[in-house]
N, C-alpha and C positions, 0 to 999 in steps of 0.2 A: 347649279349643276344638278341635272338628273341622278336621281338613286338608283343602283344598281341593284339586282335580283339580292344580290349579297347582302347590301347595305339592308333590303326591306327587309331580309329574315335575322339580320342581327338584332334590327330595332325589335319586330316580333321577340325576339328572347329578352331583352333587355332596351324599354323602351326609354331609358335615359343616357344610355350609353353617349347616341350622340351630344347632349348639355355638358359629358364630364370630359370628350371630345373636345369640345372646343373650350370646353374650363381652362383645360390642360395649354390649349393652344394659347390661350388669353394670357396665361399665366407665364409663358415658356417666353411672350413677346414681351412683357412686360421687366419682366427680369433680365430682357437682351438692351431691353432701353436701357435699364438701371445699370448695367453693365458697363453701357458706351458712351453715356451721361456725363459729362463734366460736371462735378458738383464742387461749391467751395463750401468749405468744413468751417465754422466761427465755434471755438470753446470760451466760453468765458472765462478769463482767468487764468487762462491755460496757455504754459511758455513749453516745459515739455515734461512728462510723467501722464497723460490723459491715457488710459486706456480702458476699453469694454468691460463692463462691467461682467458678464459671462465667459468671457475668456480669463479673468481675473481669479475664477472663481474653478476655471476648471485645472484638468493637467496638461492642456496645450502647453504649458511653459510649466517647465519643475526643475526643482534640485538636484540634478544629478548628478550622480559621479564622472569624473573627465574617462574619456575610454570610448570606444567602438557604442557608437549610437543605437538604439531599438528604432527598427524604420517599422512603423504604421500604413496599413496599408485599409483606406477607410474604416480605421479603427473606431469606434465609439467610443470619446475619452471621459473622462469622470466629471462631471460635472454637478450641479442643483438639478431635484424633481423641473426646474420650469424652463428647460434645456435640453436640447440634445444638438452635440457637437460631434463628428467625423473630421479624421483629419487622415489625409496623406503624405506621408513626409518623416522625413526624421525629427525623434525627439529633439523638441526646443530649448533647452537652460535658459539660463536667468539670465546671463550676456546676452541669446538671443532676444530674449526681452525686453533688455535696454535699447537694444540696440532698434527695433519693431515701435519701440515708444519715441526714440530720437528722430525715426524715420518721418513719422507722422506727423513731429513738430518742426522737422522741418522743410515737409512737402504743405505747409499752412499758406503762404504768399501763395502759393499755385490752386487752383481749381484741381481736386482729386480728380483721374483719372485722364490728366496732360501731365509731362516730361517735366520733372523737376529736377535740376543742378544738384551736385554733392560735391561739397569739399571734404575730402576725405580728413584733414586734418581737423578741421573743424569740426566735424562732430565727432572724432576718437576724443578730444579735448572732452566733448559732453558723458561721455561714458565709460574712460578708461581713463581714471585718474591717475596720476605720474608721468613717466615717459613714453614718447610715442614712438616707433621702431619700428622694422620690417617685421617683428612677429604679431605687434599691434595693425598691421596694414594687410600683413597673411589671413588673420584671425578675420577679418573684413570680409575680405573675397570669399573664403569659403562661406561665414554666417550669412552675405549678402546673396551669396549662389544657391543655399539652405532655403533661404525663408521665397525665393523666386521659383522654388523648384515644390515647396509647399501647397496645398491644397485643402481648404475649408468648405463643409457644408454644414449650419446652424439653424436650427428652428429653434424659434424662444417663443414660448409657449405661454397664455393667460391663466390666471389663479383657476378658473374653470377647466383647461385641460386643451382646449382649441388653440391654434396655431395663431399668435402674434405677427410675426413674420418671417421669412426663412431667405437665407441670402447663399448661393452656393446652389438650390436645389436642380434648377433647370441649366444654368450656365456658370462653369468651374468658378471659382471664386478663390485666386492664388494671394498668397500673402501679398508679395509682390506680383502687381500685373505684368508689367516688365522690369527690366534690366539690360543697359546698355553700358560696358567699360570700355575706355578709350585708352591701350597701354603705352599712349605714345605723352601724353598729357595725365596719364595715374587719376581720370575723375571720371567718375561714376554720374550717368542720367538716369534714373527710374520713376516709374508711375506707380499708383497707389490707385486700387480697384474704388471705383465712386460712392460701391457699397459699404465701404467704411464708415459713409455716414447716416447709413442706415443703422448702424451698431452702435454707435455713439449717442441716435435718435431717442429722443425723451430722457435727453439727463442719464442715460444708462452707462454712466462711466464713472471712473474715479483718479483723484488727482491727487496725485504721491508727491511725498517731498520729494523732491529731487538731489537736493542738497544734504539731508538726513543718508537717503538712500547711496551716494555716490562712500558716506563713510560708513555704512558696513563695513566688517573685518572683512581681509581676504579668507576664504574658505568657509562662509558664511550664506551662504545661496537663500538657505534655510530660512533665516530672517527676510530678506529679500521676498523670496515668496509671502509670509506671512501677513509681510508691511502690504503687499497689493492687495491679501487677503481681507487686512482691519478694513483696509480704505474703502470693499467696497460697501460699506454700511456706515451710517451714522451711531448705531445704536453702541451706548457708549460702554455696555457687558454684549461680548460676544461669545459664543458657544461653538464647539465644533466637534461632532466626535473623531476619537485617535483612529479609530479604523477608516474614517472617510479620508482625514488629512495625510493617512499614509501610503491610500493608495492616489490620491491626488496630485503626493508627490515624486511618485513613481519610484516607493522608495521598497527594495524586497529583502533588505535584510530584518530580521527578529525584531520581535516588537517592541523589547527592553532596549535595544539598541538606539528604535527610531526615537524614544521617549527620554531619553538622555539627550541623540542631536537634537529634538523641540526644544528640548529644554536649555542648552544653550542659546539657541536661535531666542527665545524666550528672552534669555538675560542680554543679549545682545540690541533686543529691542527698547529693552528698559535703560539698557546705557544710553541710547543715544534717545531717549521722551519719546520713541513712534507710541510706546504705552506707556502704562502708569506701572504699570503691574499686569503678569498672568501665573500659570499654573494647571499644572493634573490633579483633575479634580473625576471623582464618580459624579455620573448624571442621577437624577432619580428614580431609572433603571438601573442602578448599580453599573452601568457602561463609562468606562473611560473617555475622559473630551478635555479639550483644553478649553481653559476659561480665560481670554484677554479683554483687561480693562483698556479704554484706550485714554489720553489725555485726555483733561479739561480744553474746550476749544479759548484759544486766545480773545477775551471781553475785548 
């Protein structure tokens, strides 16, 4: 294609312009393959609890109180210096969470990114332990209508500061890609964006008990978060400061207040072995952080 008067005096001011041009373009196609991509996801190991290792660690999913949701509207959520995550959407709980985690274990038989089957019964059995009931198949609909109505952009970033990879930048990246319910037969078909297993690429996840996790206390979120929090590190003292985990958990009331619910959440984890033991402890900055030991792994 011939340059136009336009094009030679842009190039004259800025003679790279066009290379970040077609970077752009390179980049925009490349991210619409990944997009439209059937990919199949293999976790080793993994029946269902696998999830991102960066979302784990952010406030995409927190503890909050039941009530009138905070809708984000490409908010920058909290995350690690080696992250930056936006999110569109109403806040997520830790039901949501389960329930994002179930999805994925059990959209596994299907290639991400084609139509996979839901029996709705079936998977309330995997994350709503007790009875199952029209406020258990309610809670469904709306959290399934939630996370399809949701919206992800992530860049995860190298120890030098340069871009890893970014999934969401050039083309939306929805929790759920689709959602199809059929109220004549009460079952759910939904697809799961390919780019999940870009998130999941290089081991970057972590795999929760599932069985530990289903016996938290009810009113116990807290620990919930925490357990995705140990898991996703092997290191077996972990550190965290109270100001980062507070606002992680999107939590706004008084500080003494949050520090009393960790600290149940805390004993909560010790009942059931997710740890050995934790506690508020001063860093050597004098700053507040929680310190969880986590179990000896099984010889």
């Amino acid at each position: 294609m011939a340059e136009t008067g336009g094009d030679t005096e842009k190039l004259k001011r800025d003679p790279f312009a066009w290379v970040r041009e077609k970077a752009a373009e390179a980049m925009a196609q490349s991210e619409h393959e990944a997009a439209e991509t059937p990919r199949q996801m293999f976790l080793p190991g993994f029946d269902i609890g696998g999830f991102p290792n960066h979302l784990n660690r952010s406030s995409l999913i927190a503890p909050i109180a039941r009530g009138r949701r905070k809708f984000h509207r490409q908010a920058e959520m909290v995350t690690r210096k080696d992250c930056v995550l936006e999110y569109t959407g109403e806040q997520l709980d830790e039901a949501d969470g389960d329930l994002i985690m179930a999805l994925i274990a059990f959209a596994q038989p299907f290639p991400l990114g084609t139509p996979a089957p839901l029996n709705r019964k079936d998977l309330l059995r995997k994350i709503k332990p007790g009875g199952i009931g029209s406020t258990q198949y309610d809670w469904l609909y709306r959290s399934m209508k939630r996370l399809r109505e949701g919206v992800l952009f992530l860049e995860a970033r190298k120890p030098n500061g340069s871009t890893r990879y970014t999934v969401g930048k050039m083309e939306s990246f929805n929790i759920l890609k689709d959602l199809k319910y059929d109220g004549e037969s009460e079952t759910y078909t939904y697809i799961l964006d390919p780019r999940w297993v870009v998130m999941f690429g290089n081991r970057e996840y972590s795999l929760i008990d599932w069985d530990k996790r289903m016996q938290i206390g009810r009113g116990q979120d807290m620990a919930k978060t925490l357990q995705r929090l140990v898991a996703t590190s092997s290191d077996m003292v972990q550190r965290y400061a109270l100001d980062w985990l507070k606002n992680k958990m999107e939590y706004n009331g008084r500080m003494r207040d949050f520090r009393d619910s960790i600290t149940r959440a805390v004993h909560e984890l010790e009942r059931l072995e997710i740890i050995a033991n934790g506690r508020i402890e001063d860093s050597t900055k004098g700053l507040s952080q929680l310190a969880l030991w986590r179990t000896a792994p099984v010889a």
